[in-house]
C-alpha positions in Angstrom: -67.0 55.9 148.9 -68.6 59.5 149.0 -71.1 60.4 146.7 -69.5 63.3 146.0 -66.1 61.7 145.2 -68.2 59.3 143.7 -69.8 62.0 141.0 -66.3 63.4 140.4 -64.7 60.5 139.6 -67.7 59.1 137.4 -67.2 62.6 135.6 -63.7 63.0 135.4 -64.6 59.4 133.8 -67.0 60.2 131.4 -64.8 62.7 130.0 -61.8 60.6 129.5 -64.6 58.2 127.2 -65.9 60.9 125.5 -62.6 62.0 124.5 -61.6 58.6 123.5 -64.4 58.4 121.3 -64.0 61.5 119.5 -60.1 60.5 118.8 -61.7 56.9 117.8 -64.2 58.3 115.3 -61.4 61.1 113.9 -59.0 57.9 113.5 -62.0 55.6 111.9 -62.7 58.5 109.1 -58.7 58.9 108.5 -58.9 54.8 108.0 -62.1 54.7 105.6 -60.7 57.4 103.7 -57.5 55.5 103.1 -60.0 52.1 102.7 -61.8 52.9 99.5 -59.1 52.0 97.0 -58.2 48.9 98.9 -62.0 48.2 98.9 -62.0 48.6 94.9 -58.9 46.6 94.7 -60.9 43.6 97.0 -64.0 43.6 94.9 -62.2 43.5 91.5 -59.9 40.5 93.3 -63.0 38.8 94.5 -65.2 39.3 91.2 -61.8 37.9 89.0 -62.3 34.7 91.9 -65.8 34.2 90.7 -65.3 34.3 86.8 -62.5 31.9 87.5 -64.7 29.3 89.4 -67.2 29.9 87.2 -65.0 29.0 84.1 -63.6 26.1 86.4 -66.5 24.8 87.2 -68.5 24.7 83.7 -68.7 21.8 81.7 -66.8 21.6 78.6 -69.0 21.4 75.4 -69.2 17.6 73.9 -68.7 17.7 70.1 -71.8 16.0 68.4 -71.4 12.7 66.9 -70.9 13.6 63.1 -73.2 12.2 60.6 -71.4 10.1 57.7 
């Protein structure tokens, strides 16, 4: 190929990347905006899974003999 075809095409390239990224970043901003309640949702979800293994999981208190 023709170096010079060669550059073109390697620019015309280039282009067609940087424009995908900027759509990408535009779309990822749009997504972490509509994110943050869903990621308040998930930790309150996840926290409620933890107290509820942690209750699960603890030993029940043994009553004391009582003294007569």
């Amino acid at each position: 190929m023709h170096p010079e075809t060669h550059l073109v095409l390697h620019h015309a390239r280039a282009a067609e990347l940087h424009a995908e990224a900027d759509a990408d970043r535009l779309a990822g901003d749009v997504r972490q905006r509509r994110r943050q309640p869903r990621d308040l949702r998930g930790r309150l979800g996840w926290t409620l899974v933890e107290v509820g293994l942690r209750l699960a999981t603890a030993t029940p208190a043994v009553p004391k003999a009582v003294a007569a």
